[in-house]
C-alpha positions as CSV (number, residue, x, y, z in Angstrom):
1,X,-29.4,-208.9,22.2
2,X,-26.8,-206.0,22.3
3,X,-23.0,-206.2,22.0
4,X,-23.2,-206.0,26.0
5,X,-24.0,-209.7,26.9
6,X,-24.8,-210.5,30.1
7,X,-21.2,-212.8,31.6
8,X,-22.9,-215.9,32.1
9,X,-24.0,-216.2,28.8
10,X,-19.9,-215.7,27.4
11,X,-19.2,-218.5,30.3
12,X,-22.0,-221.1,29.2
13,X,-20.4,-220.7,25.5
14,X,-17.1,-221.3,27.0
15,X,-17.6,-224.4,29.1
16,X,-18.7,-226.3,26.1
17,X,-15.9,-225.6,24.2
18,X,-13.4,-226.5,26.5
19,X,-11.3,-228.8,24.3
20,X,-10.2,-226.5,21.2
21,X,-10.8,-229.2,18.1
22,X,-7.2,-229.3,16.3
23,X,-6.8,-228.7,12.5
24,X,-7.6,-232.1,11.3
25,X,-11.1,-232.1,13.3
26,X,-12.1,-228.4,12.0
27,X,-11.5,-229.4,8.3
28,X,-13.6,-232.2,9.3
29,X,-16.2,-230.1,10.5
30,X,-16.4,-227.7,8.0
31,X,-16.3,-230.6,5.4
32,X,-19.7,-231.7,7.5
33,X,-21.3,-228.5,7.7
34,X,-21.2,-227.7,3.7
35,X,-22.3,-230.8,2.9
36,X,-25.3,-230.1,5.2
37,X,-25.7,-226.8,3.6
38,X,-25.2,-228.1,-0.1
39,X,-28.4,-230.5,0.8
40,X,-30.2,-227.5,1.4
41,X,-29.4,-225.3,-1.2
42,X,-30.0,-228.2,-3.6
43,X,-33.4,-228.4,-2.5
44,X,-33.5,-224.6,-3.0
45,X,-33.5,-224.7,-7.1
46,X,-33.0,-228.6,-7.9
47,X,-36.8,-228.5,-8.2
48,X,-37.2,-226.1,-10.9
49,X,-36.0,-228.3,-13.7
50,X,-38.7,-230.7,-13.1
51,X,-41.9,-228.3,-13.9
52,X,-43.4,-230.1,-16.1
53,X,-42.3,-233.7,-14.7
54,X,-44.5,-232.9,-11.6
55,X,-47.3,-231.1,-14.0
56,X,-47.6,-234.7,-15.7
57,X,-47.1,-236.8,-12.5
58,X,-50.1,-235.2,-10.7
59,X,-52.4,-233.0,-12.8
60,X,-51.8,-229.9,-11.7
61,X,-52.3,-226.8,-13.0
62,X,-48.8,-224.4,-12.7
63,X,-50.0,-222.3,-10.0
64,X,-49.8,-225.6,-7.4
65,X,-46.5,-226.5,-9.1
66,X,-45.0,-223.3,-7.9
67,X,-46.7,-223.7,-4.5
68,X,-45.1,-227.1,-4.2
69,X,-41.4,-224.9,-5.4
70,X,-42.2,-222.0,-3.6
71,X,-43.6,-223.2,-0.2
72,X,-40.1,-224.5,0.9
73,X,-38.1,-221.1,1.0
74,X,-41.6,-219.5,2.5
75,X,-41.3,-222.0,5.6
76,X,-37.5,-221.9,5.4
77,X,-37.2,-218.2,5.7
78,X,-39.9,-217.9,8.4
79,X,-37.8,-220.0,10.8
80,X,-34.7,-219.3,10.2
81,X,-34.5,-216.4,12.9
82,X,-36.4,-218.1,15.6
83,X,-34.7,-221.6,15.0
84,X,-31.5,-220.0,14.7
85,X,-32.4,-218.6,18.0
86,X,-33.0,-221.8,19.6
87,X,-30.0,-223.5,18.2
88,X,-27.8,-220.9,20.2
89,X,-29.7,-221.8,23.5
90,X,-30.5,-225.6,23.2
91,X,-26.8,-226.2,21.4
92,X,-26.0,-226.2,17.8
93,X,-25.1,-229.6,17.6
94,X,-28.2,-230.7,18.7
95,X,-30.5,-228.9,16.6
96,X,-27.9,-229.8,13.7
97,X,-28.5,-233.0,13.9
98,X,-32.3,-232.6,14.6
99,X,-32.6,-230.6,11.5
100,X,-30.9,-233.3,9.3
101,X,-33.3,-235.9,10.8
102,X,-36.1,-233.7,9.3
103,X,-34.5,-232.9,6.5
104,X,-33.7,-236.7,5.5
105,X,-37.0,-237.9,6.4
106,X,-39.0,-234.9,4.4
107,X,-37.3,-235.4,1.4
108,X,-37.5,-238.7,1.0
109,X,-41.1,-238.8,1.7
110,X,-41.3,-235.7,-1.1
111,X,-39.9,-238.7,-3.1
112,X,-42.3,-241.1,-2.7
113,X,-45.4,-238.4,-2.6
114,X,-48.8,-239.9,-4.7
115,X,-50.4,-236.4,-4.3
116,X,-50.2,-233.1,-4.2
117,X,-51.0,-232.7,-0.8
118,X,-48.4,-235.2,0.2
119,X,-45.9,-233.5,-1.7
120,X,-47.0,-230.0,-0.1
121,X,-46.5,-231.1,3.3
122,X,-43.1,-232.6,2.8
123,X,-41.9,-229.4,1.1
124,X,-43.0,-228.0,4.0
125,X,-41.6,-230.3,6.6
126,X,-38.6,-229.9,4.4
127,X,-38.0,-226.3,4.9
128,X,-38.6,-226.5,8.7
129,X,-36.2,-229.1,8.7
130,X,-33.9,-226.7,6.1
131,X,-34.2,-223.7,9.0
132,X,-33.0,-225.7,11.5
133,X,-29.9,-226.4,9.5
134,X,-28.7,-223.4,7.4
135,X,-28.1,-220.9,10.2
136,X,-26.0,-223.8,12.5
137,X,-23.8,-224.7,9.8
138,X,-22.4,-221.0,9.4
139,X,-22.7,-220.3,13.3
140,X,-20.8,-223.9,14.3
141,X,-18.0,-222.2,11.9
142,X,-17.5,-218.9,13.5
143,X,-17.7,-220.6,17.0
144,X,-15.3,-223.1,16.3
145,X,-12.8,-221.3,14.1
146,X,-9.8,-219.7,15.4
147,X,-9.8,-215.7,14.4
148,X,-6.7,-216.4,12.2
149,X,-9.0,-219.2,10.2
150,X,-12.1,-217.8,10.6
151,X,-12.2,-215.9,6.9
152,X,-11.1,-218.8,5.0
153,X,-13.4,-221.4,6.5
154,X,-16.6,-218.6,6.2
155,X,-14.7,-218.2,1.9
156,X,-15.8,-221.6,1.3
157,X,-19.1,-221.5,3.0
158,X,-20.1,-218.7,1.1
159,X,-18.5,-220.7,-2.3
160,X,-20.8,-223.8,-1.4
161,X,-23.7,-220.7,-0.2
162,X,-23.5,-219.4,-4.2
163,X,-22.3,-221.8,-6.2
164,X,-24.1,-225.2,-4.1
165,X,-27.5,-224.0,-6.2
166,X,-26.2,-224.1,-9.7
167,X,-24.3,-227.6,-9.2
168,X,-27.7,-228.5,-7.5
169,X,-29.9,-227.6,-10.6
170,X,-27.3,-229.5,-12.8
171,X,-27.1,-232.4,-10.8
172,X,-31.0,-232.2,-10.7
173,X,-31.7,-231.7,-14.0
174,X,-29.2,-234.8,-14.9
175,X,-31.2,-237.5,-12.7
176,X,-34.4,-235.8,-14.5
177,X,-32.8,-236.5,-17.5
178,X,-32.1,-240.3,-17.1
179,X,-34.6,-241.5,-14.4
180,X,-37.4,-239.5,-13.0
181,X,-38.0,-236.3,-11.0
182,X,-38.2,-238.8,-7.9
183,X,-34.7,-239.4,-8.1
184,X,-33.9,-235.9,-7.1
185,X,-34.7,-236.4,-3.8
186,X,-31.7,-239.5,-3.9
187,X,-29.2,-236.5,-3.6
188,X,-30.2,-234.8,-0.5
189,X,-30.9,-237.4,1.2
190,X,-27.3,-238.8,0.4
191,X,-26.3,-235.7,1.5
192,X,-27.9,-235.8,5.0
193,X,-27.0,-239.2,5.2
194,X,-23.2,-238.0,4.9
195,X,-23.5,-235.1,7.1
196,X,-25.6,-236.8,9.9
197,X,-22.0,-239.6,9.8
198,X,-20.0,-236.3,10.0
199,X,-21.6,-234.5,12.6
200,X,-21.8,-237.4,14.9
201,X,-18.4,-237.5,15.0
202,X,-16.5,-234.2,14.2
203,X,-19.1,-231.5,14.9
204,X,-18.4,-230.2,18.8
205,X,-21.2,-228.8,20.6
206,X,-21.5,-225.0,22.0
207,X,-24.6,-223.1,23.1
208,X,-25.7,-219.6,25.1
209,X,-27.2,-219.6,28.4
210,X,-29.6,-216.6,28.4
211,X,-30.6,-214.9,31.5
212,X,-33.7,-213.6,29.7
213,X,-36.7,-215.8,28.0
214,X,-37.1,-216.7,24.8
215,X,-38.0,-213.9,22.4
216,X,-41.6,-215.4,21.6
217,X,-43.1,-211.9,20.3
218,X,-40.0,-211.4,18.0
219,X,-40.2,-214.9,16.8
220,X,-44.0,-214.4,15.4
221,X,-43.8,-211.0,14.0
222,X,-40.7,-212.0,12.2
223,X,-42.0,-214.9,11.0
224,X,-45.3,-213.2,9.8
225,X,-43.4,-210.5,8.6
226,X,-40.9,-212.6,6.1
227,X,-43.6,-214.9,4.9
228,X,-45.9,-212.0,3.9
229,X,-43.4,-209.8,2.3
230,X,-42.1,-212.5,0.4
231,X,-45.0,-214.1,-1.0
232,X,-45.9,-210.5,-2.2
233,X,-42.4,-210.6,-4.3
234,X,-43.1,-214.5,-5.5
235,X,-46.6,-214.1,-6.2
236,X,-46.8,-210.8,-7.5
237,X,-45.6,-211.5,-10.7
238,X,-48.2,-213.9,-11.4
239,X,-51.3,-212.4,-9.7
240,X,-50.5,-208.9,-10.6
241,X,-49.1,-206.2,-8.1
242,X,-52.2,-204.4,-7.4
243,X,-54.1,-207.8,-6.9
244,X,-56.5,-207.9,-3.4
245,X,-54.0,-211.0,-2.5
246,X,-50.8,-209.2,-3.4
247,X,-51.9,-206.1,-1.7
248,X,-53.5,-207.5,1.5
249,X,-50.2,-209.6,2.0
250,X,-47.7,-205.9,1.4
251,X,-49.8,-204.8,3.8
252,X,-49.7,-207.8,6.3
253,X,-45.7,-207.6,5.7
254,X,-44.9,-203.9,6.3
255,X,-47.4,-203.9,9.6
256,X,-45.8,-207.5,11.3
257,X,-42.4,-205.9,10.2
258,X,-42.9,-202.6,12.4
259,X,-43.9,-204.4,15.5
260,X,-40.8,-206.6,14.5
261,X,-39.1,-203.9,14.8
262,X,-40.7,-201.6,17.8
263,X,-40.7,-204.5,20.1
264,X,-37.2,-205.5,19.4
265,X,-36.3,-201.7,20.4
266,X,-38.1,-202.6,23.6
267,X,-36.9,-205.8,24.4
268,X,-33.2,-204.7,23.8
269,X,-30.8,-207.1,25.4
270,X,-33.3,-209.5,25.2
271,X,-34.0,-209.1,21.9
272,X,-34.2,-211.8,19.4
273,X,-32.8,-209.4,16.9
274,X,-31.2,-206.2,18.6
275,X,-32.3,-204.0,15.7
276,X,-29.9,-201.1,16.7
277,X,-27.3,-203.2,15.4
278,X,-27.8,-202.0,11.9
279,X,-26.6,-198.3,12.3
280,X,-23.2,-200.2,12.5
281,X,-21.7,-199.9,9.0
282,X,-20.4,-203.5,8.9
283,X,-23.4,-205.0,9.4
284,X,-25.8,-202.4,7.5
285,X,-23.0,-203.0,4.7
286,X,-22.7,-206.7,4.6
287,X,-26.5,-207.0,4.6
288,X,-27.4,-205.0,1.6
289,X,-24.3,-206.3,-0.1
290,X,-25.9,-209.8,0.1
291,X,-29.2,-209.0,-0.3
292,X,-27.8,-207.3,-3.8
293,X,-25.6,-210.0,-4.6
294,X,-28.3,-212.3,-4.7
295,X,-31.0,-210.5,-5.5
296,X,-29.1,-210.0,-9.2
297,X,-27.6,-213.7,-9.2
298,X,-31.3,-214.8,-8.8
299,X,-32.9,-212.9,-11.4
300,X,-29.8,-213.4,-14.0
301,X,-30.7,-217.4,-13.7
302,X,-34.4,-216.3,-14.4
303,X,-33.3,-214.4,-17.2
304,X,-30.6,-217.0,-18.7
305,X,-32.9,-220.1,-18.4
306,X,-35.4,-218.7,-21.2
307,X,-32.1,-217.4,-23.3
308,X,-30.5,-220.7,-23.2
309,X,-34.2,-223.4,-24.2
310,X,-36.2,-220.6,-25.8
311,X,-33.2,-218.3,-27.8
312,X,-30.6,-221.2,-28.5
313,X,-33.1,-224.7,-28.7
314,X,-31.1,-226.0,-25.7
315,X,-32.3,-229.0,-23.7
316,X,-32.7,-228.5,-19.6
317,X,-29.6,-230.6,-18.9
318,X,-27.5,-228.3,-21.9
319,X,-28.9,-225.3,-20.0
320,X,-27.6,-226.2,-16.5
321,X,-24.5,-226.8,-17.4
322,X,-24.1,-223.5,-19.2
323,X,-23.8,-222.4,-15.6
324,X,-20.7,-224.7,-14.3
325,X,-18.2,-222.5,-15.3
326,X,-19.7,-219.6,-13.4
327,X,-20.5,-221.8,-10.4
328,X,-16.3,-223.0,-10.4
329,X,-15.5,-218.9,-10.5
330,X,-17.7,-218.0,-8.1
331,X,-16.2,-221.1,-5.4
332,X,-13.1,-219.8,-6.6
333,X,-13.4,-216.2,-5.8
334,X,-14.8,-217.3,-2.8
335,X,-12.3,-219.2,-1.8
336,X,-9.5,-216.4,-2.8
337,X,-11.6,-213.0,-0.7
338,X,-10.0,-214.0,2.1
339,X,-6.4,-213.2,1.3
340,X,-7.4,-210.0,-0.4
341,X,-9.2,-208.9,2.9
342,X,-5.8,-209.5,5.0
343,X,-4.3,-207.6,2.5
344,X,-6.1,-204.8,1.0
345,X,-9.4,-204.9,3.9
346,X,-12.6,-205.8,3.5
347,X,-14.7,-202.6,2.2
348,X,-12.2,-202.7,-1.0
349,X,-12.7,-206.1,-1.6
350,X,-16.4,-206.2,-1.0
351,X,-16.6,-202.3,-3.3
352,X,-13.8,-204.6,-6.0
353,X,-16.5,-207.5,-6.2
354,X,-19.5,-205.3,-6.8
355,X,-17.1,-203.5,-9.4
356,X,-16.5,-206.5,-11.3
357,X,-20.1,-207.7,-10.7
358,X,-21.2,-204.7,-11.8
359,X,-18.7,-204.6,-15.0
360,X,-19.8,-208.4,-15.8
361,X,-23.5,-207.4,-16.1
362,X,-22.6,-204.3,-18.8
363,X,-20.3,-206.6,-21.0
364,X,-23.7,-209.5,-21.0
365,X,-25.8,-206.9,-22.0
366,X,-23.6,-204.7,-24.9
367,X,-22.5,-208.5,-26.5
368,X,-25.6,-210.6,-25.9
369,X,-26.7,-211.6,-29.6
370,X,-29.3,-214.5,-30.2
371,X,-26.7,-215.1,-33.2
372,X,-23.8,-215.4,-31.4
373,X,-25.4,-217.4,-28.9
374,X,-23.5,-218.6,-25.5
375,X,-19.7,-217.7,-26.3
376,X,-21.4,-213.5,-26.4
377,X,-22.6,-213.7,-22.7
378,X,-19.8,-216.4,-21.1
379,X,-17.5,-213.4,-20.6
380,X,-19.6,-211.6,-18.9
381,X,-20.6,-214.2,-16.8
382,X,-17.5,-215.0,-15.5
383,X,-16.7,-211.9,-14.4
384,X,-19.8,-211.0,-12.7
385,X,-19.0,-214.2,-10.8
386,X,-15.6,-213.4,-10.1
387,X,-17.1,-210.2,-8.4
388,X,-19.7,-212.0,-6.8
389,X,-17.3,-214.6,-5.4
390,X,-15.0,-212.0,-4.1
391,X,-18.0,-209.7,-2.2
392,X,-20.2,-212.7,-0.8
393,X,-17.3,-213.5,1.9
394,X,-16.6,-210.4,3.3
395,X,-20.0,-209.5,3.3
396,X,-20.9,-212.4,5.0
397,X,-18.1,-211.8,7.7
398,X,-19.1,-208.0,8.1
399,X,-22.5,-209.6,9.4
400,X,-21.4,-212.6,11.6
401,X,-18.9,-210.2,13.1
402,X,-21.5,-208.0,14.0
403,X,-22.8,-210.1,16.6
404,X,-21.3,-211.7,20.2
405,X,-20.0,-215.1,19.9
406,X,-23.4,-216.7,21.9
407,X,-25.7,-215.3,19.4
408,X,-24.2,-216.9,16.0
409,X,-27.3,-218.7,15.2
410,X,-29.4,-215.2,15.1
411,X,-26.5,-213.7,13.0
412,X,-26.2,-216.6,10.4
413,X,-30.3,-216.7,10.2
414,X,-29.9,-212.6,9.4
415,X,-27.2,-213.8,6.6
416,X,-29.5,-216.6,5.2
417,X,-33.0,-214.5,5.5
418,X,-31.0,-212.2,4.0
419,X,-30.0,-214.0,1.1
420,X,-33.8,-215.5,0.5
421,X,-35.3,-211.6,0.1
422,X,-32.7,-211.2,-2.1
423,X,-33.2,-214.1,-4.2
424,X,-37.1,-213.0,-4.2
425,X,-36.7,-209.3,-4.9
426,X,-34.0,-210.5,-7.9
427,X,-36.4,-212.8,-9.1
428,X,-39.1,-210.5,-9.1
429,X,-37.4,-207.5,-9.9
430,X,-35.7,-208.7,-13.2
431,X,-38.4,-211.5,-14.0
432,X,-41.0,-207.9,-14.4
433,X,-38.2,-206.0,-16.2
434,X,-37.3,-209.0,-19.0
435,X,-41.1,-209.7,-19.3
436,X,-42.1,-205.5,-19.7
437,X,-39.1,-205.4,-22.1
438,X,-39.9,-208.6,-24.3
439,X,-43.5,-207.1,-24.4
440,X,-42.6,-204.4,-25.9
441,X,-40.0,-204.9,-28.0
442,X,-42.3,-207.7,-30.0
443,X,-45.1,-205.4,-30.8
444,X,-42.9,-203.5,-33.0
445,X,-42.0,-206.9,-35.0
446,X,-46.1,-208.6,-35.5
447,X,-47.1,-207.0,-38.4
448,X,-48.0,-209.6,-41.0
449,X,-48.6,-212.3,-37.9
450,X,-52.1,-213.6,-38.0
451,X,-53.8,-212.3,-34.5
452,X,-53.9,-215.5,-32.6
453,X,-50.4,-215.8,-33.1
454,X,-48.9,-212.7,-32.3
455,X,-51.4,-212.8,-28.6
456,X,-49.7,-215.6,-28.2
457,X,-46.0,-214.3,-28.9
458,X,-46.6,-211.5,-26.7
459,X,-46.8,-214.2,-23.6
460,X,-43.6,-215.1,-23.5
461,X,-40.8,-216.2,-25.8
462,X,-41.4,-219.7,-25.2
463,X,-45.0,-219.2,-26.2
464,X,-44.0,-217.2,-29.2
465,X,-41.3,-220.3,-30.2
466,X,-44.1,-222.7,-29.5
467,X,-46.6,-220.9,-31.9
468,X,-43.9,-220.7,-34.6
469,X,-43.8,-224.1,-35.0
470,X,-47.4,-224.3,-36.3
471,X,-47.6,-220.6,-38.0
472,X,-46.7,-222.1,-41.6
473,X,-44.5,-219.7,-43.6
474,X,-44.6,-217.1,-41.1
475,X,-42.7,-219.5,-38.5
476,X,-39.3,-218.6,-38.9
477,X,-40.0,-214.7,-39.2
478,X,-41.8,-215.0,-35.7
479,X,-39.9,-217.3,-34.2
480,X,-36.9,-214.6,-35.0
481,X,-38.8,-211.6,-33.6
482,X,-39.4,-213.5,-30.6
483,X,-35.7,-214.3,-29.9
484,X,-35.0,-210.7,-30.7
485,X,-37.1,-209.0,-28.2
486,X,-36.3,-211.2,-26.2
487,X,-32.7,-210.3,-25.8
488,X,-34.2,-206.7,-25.9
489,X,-35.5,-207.6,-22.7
490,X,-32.5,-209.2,-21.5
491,X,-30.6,-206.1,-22.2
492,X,-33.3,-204.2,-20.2
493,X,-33.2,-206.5,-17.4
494,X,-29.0,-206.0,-17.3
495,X,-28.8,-202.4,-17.6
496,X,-30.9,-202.3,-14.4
497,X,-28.7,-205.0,-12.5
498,X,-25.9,-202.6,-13.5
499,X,-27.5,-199.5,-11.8
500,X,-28.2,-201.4,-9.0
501,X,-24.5,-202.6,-8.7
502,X,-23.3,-199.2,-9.3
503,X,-25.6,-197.7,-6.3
504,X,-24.3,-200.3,-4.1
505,X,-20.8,-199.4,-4.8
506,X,-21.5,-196.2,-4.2
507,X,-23.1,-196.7,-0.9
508,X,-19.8,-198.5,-0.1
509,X,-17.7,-195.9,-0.9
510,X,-19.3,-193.0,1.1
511,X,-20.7,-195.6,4.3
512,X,-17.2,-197.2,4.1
513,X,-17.9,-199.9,6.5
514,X,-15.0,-201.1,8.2
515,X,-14.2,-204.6,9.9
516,X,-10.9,-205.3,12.3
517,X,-9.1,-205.6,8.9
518,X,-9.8,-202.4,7.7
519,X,-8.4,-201.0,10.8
520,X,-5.3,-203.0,10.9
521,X,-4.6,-202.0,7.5
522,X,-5.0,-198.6,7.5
């Protein structure tokens, strides 16, 4: 899969697409293909707020409640590649539409699960059907769009891409709060159910006719390869790093990822992935500028949860809307990247959002007080979604740009598989920093605390909360320490996001990657 696509393939994409769709019809289709993509990113994080819901529900130990969280983005991010693949050769439409099917029908079985197991397989079913969905809606976008529209349409993709899973875990945590965790399978299957209407009737068809077979080899290794490397990062954490599981499953990753990539080098136009792509700077650039921007959004929510139930005594449904007014910046900024591309280019707006992203992070962690509570980090937070906001679109135009028209399905997967290491490698990265941070910080602060106490403070803040409750006079002096090395930790895990934002901008700076726009404008 080079640049250098063989002329049938350009002509099968254009015979499908021989009636342009006028402006009415592409608002209606990218109305359709973010409300296909909100289902999905719902799913994503709705499921966290209702832990201990499912706990109850079906006696299970926290270990198979993760499995049941954690076993959708496994299976999504496996498939996304291949199925994106398939959705450029068997149409987009099609598998759009096929995807929603599995998608509805998953989820509401999820809904109605009486087991684990049941619940297990749906999440699974789920993500296959979720694969088969997120890399069409971006790729029917960027074959549909005219050039001149092409930015703003992919601006409020990328809004519904970053700020879909924060209105998701509100929405969630809302029907937790008045019904039941069943009911928060009611929204993404309303969702589908909107989008199936939609597509039916607005979405047009287009698809690639290959002269070469289906990539089977790439498929596999790169399926094995992403589903080893990130359960290492999602069960690390828990198992510990130098665990046989961990360490059997790093090794797993980084061998399937080699042959991913030496038999894409051999396969060249054929490729499922043509690897040498990513010495060009746009997509090298927009790549690890998503895979940041996520990563840090990511761990920041793992990281803010804790602050806002453990620190300040707020309720799930309290917590998650904390984030809204992040969520409506980032939509905004989103929304607003294209016209600072057309007119300053897209390296300085994608170096501008990392900037502010960057700045954002350093103001949360100089103000963060357990005092001053949520008014000393909403600053911060704003801006480091106003950055975010503003890098996401370019970054995710540097990588769809990247690649021919006929393969748009393989270069939204790369986006989306993109974005699901980065969420892992955030979450993991910042999850070990807070925890290695609270840890230490609250040894200095246990004297006087009877023994079984303070082992228990040292688990987590929660933990340490919990045990104040019952720790008699010494309740309110532990319960403090806890809260303080807890925003120790927080501070820790900032300070690091703020490095890592400040390499990034660096990287753009001296690899200046440069789109059409950059050219025009300079």
């Amino acid at each position: 899969m080079s640049t250098n696509q063989p002329a049938p393939a350009v002509a099968a994409e254009a015979s499908d697409a021989t009636h342009a769709p006028d402006a009415r019809q592409r608002r209606m289709i990218l109305i359709a293909v973010c409300v296909a993509l909100m289902a999905v990113i719902a799913s994503v994080s709705g499921l966290n707020v209702a832990q201990p819901d499912l706990a109850i529900e079906f006696g299970a130990a926290q270990h198979t409640i993760l499995w049941i969280i954690n076993i959708y983005t496994l299976t999504l991010a496996a498939l996304l590649l291949p199925l994106g693949a398939l959705g450029d050769r068997l149409g987009r439409k099609p598998m759009l539409i096929a995807g929603l099917s599995v998608f509805g029908m998953a989820s509401a079985l999820a809904g109605l699960a009486n087991s684990t197991e049941v619940m297990l397989a749906a999440r699974v079913l789920s993500g296959v059907g979720a694969a088969m969905i997120m890399p069409i809606t971006l790729a029917v976008i960027t074959a549909t769009f005219p050039e001149a529209e092409r930015g703003r349409a992919i601006g409020v993709w990328t809004g519904v891409a970053g700020g879909g899973g924060i209105l998701g875990m509100f929405l969630s945590a809302a029907l937790v709060d008045v019904a039941s965790w069943r009911w928060l399978f009611v929204l993404p299957v309303a969702l589908v159910v909107v989008a199936l209407a939609m597509a039916l009737r607005s979405v047009p068809n287009s698809r690639e006719t290959s002269g070469h077979a289906f990539d089977t080899g790439g498929a596999l290794t790169s399926a094995v390869a992403v589903v080893a490397l990130i359960f290492v990062l999602q069960e690390g954490p828990e198992r510990g790093w130098t665990a046989p599981a961990t360490l059997i499953s790093l090794a797993i990753g980084v061998v399937a990822a080699g042959c991913f990539v030496a038999w894409e080098q051999r396969r060249r136009a054929a490729a499922l992935l043509d690897v040498r792509l990513f010495r060009e700077r746009d997509l090298a650039g927009g790549s690890l500028t998503l895979l940041v921007v996520f990563g840090v959004q990511a761990g920041i929510f793992v990281v803010l949860f804790p602050f806002f139930q453990a620190v300040l005594g707020w309720s799930g449904l309290l917590s998650t809307l904390a984030f809204m007014p992040m969520a409506v910046v980032m939509m905004m900024a989103s929304g607003l990247a294209p016209k600072l591309v057309a007119r300053s280019g897209s390296r300085s707006t994608m170096a501008t959002g990392i900037a502010l992203s960057g700045a954002g992070l350093a103001l949360m962690a100089v103000l963060v007080s357990a005092d001053g509570g949520y008014p000393t980090i909403l600053p911060g937070m704003l801006i480091m979604a106003l950055g975010m906001g503003l890098s996401m679109t370019p970054a995710t135009e540097a990588i769809t740009s990247s690649l021919p028209r006929e393969r748009q399905g393989v270069a939204s997967a790369l986006n989306d598989v993109t974005r699901e290491f980065g969420t892992a490698l955030g979450v993991a990265l910042l999850g070990a920093l807070l925890s290695a941070g609270y840890r230490n910080a609250i040894d200095d602060r246990l004297d006087g605390v009877s023994a079984n106490a303070a082992g228990t403070a040292r688990e987590g803040v929660a933990n340490a909360v919990a045990a104040a409750n019952n720790a008699g006079a010494q309740g309110r002096s532990l319960a403090q320490a806890a809260q303080q090395s807890f925003v120790d930790g927080w501070q820790q895990a900032m300070w690091a996001g703020v490095a890592i934002m400040a390499a990034l901008f660096l990287y753009l700076l001296v690899r200046r990657p440069k789109s059409r726009t950059d050219a025009a404008s300079s």
